[in-house]
C-alpha distance (Angstrom), angle and dihedral (degrees) to the residues before:
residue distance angle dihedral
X1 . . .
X2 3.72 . .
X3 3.39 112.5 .
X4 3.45 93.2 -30.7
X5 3.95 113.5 110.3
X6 3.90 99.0 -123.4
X7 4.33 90.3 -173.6
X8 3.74 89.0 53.6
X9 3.76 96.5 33.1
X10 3.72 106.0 57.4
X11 3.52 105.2 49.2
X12 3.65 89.6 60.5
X13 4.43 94.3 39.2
X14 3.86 78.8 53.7
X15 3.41 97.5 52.5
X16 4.16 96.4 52.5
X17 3.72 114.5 90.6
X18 3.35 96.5 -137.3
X19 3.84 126.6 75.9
X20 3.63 119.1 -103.2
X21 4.03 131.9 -172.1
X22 3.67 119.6 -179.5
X23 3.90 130.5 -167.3
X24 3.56 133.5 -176.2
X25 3.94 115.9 -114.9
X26 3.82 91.6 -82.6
X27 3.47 99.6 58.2
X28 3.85 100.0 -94.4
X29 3.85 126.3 143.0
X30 3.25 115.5 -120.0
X31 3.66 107.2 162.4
X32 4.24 138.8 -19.5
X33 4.25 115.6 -171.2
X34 3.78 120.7 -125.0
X35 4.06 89.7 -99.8
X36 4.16 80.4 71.5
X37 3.69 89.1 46.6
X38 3.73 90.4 55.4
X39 3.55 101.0 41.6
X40 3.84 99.5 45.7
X41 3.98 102.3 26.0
X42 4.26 90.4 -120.3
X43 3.24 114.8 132.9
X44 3.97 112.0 -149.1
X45 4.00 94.8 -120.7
X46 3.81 82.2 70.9
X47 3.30 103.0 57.6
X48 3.61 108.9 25.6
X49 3.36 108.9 113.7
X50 3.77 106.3 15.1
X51 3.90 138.2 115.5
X52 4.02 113.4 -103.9
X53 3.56 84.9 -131.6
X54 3.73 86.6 55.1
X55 3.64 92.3 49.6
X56 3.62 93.9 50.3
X57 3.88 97.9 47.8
X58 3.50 92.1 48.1
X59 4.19 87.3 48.4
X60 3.35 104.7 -113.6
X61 3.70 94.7 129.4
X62 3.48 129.3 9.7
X63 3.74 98.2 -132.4
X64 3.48 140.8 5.1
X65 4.09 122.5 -127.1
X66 3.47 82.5 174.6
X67 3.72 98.1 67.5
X68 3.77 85.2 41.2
X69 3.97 92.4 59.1
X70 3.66 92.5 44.4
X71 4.20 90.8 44.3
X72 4.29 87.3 46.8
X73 3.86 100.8 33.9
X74 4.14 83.9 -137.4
X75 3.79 143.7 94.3
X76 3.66 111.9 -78.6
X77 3.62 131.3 -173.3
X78 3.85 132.2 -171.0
X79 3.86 145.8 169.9
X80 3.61 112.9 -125.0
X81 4.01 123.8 -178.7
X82 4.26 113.8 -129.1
X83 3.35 128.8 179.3
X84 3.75 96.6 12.6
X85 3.42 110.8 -75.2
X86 4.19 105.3 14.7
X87 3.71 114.9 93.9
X88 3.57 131.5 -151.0
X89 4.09 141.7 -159.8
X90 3.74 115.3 -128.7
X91 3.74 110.1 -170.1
X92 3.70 112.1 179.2
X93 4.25 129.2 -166.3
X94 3.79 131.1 -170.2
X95 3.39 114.2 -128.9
X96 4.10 111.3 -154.1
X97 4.13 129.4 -162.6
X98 3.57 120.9 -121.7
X99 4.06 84.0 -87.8
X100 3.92 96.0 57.3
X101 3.78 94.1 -104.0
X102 3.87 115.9 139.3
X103 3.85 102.0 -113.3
X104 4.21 103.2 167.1
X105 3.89 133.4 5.5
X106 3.66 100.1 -143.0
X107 4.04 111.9 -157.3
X108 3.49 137.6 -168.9
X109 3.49 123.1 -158.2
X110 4.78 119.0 -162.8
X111 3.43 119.7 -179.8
X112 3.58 104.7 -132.6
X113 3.89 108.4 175.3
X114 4.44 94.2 103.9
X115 3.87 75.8 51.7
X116 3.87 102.5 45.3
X117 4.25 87.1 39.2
X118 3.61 92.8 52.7
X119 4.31 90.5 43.4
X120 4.12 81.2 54.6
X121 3.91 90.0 44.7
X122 3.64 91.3 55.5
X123 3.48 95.3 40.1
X124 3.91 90.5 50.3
X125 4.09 90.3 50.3
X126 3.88 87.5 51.3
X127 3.52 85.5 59.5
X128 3.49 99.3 42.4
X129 3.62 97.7 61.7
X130 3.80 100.5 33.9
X131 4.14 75.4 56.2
X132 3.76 90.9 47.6
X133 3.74 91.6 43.8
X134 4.14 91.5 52.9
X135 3.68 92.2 43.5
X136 3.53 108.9 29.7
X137 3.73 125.3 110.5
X138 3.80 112.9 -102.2
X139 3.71 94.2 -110.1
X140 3.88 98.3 -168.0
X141 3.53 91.9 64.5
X142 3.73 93.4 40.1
X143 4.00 98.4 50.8
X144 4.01 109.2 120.4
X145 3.64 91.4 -9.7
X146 3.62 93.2 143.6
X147 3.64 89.3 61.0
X148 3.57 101.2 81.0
X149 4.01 95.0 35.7
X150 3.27 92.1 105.9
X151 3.96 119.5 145.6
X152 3.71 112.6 113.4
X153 3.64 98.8 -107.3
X154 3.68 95.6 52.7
X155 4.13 82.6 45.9
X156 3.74 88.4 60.7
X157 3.74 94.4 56.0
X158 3.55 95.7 46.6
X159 3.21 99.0 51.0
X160 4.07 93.4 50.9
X161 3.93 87.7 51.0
X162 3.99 94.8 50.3
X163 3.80 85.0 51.2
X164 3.92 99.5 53.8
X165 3.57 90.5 31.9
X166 3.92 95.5 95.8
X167 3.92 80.0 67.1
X168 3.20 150.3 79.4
X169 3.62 97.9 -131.7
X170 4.26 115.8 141.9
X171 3.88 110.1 -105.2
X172 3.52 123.8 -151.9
X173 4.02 108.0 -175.1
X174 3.85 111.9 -168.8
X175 3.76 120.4 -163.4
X176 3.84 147.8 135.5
X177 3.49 114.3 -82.4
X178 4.20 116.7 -79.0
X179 4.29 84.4 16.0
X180 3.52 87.8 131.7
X181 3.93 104.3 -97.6
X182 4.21 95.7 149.6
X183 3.90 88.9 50.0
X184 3.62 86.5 46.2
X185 4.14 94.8 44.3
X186 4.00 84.5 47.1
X187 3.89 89.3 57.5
X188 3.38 94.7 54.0
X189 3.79 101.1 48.6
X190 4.37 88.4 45.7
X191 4.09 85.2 59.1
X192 3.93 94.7 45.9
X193 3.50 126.2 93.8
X194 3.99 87.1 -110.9
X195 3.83 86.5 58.9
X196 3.98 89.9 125.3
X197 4.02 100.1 50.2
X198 3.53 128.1 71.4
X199 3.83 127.5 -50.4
X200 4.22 112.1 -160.9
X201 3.78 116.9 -169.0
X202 3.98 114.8 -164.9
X203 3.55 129.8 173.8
X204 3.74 113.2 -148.1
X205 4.52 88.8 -160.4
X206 3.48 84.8 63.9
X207 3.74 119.8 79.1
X208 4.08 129.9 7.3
X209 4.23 118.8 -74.0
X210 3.89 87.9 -104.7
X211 3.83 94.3 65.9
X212 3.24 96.8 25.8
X213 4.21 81.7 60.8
X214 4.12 90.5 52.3
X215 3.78 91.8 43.5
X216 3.84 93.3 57.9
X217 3.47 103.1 32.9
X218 3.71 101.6 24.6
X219 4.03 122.5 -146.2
X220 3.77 147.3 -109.5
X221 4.40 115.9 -115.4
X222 3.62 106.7 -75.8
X223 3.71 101.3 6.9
X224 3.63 91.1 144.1
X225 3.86 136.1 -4.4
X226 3.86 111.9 -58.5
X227 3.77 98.6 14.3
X228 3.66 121.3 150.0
X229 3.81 111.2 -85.9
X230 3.49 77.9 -126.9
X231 3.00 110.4 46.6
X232 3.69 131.2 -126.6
X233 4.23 141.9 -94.3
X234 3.66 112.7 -130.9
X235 3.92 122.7 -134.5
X236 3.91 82.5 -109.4
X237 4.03 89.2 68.7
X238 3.94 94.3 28.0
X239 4.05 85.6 61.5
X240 3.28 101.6 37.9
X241 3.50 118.5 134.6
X242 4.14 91.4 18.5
X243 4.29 125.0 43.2
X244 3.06 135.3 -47.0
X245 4.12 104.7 -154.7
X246 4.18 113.1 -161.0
X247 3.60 117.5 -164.5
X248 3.82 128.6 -157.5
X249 3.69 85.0 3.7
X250 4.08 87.9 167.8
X251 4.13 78.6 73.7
X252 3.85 94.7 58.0
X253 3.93 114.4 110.2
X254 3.29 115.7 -100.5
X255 3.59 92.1 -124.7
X256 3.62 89.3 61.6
X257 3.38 93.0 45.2
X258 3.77 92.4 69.4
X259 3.54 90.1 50.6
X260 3.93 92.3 53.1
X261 4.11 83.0 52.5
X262 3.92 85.4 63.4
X263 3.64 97.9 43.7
X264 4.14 85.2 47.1
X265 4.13 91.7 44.3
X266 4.19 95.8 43.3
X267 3.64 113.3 15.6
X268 3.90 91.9 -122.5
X269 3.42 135.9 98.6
X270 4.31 141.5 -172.2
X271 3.35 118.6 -119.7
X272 4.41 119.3 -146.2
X273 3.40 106.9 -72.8
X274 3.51 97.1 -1.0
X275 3.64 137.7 144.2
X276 3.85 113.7 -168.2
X277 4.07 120.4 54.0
X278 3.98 114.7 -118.8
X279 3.65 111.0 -154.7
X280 3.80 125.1 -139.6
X281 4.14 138.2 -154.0
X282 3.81 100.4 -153.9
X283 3.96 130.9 150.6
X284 3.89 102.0 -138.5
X285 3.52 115.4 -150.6
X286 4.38 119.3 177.1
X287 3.67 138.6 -174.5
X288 3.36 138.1 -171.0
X289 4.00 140.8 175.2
X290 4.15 91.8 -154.5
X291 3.66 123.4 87.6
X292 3.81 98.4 -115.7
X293 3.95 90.5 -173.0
X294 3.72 80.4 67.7
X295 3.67 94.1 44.7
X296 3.65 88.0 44.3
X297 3.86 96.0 65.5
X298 3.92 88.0 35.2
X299 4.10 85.5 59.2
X300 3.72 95.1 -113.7
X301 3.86 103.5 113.8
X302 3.67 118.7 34.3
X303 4.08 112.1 -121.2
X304 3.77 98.9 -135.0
X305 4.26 90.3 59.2
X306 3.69 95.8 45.5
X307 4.03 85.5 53.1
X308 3.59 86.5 49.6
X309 3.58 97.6 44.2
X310 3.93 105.2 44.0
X311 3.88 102.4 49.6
X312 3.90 84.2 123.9
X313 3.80 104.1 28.1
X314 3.88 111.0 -173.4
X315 4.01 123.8 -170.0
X316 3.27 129.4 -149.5
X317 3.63 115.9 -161.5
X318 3.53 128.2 -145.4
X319 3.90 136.3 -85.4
X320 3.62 101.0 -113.4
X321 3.70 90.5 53.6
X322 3.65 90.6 45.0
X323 4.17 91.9 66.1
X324 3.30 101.9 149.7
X325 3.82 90.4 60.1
X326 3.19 100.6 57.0
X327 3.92 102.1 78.3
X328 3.79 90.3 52.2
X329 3.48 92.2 41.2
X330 3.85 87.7 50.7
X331 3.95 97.1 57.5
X332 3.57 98.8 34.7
X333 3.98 86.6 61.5
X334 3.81 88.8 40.8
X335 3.40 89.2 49.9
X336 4.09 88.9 54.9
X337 3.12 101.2 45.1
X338 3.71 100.6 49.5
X339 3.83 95.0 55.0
X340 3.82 86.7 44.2
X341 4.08 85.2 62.5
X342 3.64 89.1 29.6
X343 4.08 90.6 -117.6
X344 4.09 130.3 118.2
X345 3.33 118.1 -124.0
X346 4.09 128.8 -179.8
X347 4.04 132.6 171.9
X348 3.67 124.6 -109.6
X349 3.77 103.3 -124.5
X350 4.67 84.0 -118.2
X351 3.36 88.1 59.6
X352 3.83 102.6 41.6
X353 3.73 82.4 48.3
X354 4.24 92.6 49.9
X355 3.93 87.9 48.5
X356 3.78 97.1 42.9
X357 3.77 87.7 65.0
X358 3.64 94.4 35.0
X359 3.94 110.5 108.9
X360 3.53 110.1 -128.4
X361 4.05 101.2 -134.7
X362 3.77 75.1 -174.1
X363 3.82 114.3 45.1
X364 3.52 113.8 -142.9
X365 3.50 95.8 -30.9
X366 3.95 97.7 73.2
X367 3.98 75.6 47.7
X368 3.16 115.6 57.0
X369 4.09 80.5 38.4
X370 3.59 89.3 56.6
X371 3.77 90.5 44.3
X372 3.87 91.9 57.4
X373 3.42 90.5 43.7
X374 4.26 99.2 53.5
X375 4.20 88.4 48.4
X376 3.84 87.6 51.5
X377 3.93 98.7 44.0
X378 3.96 106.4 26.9
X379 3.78 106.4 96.7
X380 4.14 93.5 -160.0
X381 3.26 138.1 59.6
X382 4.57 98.9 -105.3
X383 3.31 110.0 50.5
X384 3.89 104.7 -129.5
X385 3.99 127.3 -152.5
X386 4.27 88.3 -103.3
X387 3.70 85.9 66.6
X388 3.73 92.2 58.7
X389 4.02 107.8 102.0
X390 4.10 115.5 -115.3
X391 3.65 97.7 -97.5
X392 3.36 92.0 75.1
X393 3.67 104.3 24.1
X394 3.95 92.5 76.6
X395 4.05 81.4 64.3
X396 3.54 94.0 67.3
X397 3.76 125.6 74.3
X398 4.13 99.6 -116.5
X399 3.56 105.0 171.3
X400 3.83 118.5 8.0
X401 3.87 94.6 -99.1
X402 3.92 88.9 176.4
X403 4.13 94.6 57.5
X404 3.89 91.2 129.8
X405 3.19 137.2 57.8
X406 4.50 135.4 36.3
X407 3.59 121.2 -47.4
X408 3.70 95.1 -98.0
X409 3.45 92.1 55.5
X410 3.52 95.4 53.4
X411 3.53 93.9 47.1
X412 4.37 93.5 49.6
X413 3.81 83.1 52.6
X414 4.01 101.6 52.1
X415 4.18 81.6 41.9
X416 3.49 91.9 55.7
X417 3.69 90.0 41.2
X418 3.66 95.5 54.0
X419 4.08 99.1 47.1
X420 3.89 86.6 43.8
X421 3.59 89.8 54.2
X422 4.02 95.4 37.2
X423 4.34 78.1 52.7
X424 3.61 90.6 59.1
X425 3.71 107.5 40.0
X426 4.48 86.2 43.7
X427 3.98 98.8 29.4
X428 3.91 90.0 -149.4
X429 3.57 133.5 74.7
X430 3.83 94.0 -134.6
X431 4.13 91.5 56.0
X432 3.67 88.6 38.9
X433 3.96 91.5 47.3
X434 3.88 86.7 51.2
X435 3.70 94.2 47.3
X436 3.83 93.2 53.9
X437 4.10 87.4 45.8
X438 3.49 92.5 -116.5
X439 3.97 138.4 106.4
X440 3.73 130.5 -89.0
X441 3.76 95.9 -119.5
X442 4.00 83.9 47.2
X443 3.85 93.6 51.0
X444 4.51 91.7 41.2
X445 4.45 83.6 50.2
X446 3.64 94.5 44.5
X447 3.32 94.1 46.7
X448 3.62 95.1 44.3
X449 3.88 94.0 54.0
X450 3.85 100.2 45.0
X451 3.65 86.2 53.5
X452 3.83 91.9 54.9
X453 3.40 89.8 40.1
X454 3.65 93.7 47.1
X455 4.05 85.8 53.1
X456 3.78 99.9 52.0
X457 4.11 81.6 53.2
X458 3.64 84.7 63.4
């Protein structure tokens, strides 16, 4: 062994938990401990003796820091891949005489793949929760929600999604836009027997098909220009394990929607630019406020995924037929608002009145907006029908316009009021028609006659 004292030497190389392979300043093996042995599955008969050129022509090693100490006169240190898949640290050190000749390359040899899988692990749950944090449901706002939803329609349709929530069943949930479909895709998932792992909310109108593509599926490092070094989960993997809720899914891609057909069909998925299929254990649930038969036979939606998707379809009507939830929905947003801005807020019994019979172009969306907005602007403690913004003001009847003139006249001119203002607020006659509860041929006759009428006044 050179001058190296092999008796006294080995005991203690044996003895270090890390592998160790030492040449002489040639390149020459002279010894490796049984930690090397172990880690790279040479035995030290093999190599005893031999070249590290030799070693690596005849493929025992890949590489050779060795070489690379001798060749540089310096420490080097490198990650090689054994075995496959484990990797491991070579860190090798000249070792010079008294006279500045290189006499040994001393080098040490760690597995680090627990180290490197448990760097990716922690790396993976960053993203996970910075994901769950821009996609998760504001929970705060959602808490007992379904409490006060409590008109006998909306009933209906909770009740049908606490029963098949135990399953996995497909949900499509139709509604109007702002009719409550994430509250209603939340309930769901807390009375299903994935209640405790993650629920992921997306909404496919929201961002362009290419990012929509590496939010759902997730991609490999540099996949595509201005990826993540790192690469990135998809929502697939994120949710995996609890549900994966897709709203406005009649505004994903088409192309996309082929690959959401796969991911339906075989419970696996490719990420962007990669190689090997990850599978995923997700309960899908989707919404949408268009009519995807229509966009079906306009070659929108693809009619294999909307099978798929709507083997439970659930509908959600909207606000203004929901009336007598909109009081209780009213205060209990009120009520959440103000002790979010530490204030008290309460509704003058004129203006609960006005915005009971208001329509709610925007479900309750435009009211828990509105809420927010009255606990931040209204000064006093009632909110009073003044503090109501102009949109909906014009609703309300603020200073007896119609104070002259007989009964019937009175009554043509709050009818024409109403559908004029119904017009505005819906900007067709067939929304407008439905807000009023009436027909479209009612509305277009109604409105025909008051404006005659309204002309022979003149």
């Amino acid at each position: 062994m050179k001058s190296l004292n092999s008796k006294l030497l080995q005991p203690v190389l044996d003895a270090l938990p890390d592998g160790v392979y030492i040449t002489d300043g040639e390149g020459i093996t002279i010894t490796v401990n049984k930690a090397y042995e172990k880690l790279t599955g040479l035995q030290r008969h093999r190599v005893l003796g031999k070249h590290m050129k030799d070693l690596v022509t005849e493929g025992y090693i890949s590489k050779s820091v060795s070489l690379e100490v001798i060749r540089e006169k310096q420490p080097i240190t490198r990650v090689q891949t054994i075995k496959g898949d484990r990797k491991i640290v070579v860190s090798g050190n000249p070792v010079f005489d008294e006279n500045g000749k290189l006499e040994f390359v001393m080098s040490s040899v760690r597995d680090v793949t627990a180290l490197l899988r448990a760097k990716h692990a922690e790396e993976q749950l960053e993203q996970i929760l910075t994901v769950r944090k821009d996609y998760a449901i504001d929970v705060d706002v959602l808490t007992d929600k379904a409490g006060v939803l409590t008109g006998i329609n909306t009933r209906k349709c909770y009740k049908l999604a606490e029963k098949v929530a135990p399953t996995d069943v497909k949900i499509l949930i139709q509604g109007e836009t702002g009719t409550g479909k994430t509250l209603l895709a939340q309930f769901i998932h807390d009375n299903s027997l994935r209640a405790e792992a993650p629920f992921i909310s997306l909404n496919c109108a929201a961002m362009p098909e290419g990012l929509i593509e590496a939010e759902l599926f997730g991609y490999m490092a540099g996949a595509f220009t201005g990826a993540s070094i790192k690469g990135k989960e998809g929502l697939l993997y994120i949710a995996n394990g609890g549900t994966l809720f897709l709203d406005e899914i009649g505004d994903l891609p088409l192309s996309l929607q082929a690959k959401l057909l796969k991911v339906i069909e075989e419970n696996k998925f490719l990420p962007l630019g990669g190689t090997h299929f990850k599978t995923t254990n997700i309960r899908l649930i989707t919404a949408t406020h268009h009519d995807l038969k229509a966009a079906i036979t306009d070659g929108r939606f693809r009619e294999d995924l909307y099978y798929r998707l709507q083997v439970m379809p659930l509908e959600l009507p909207p606000l203004r037929n929901r009336q007598d939830e909109i009081l209780p929905l009213l205060e209990h947003y009120l009520e959440h608002y103000a002790k979010r801005y530490n204030s008290e807020k309460n509704l003058h019994p004129e203006t609960a009145e006005v915005l009971l019979h208001y329509p709610w172009p925007g479900n309750i969306r435009e009211l828990m907006n509105l809420a927010e907005r009255l606990v931040l602007i209204t000064e006093q403690i009632e909110i009073l029908p003044r503090d109501l913004p102009e949109s909906i003001k014009p609703l309300t009847v603020q200073s007896n316009p119609f104070s002259s003139g007989s009964l019937k006249q009175q009554v043509s001119h709050l009818e024409r009021e109403l559908i004029e203002n119904a017009l505005r607020l819906y900007g067709s006659t067939r929304a407008a028609a439905a807000s009023l509860g009436i027909n479209q041929s009612t509305l277009v006759k109604k409105r025909q006659n008051l404006h005659a009428r309204r002309q022979e006044e003149e």
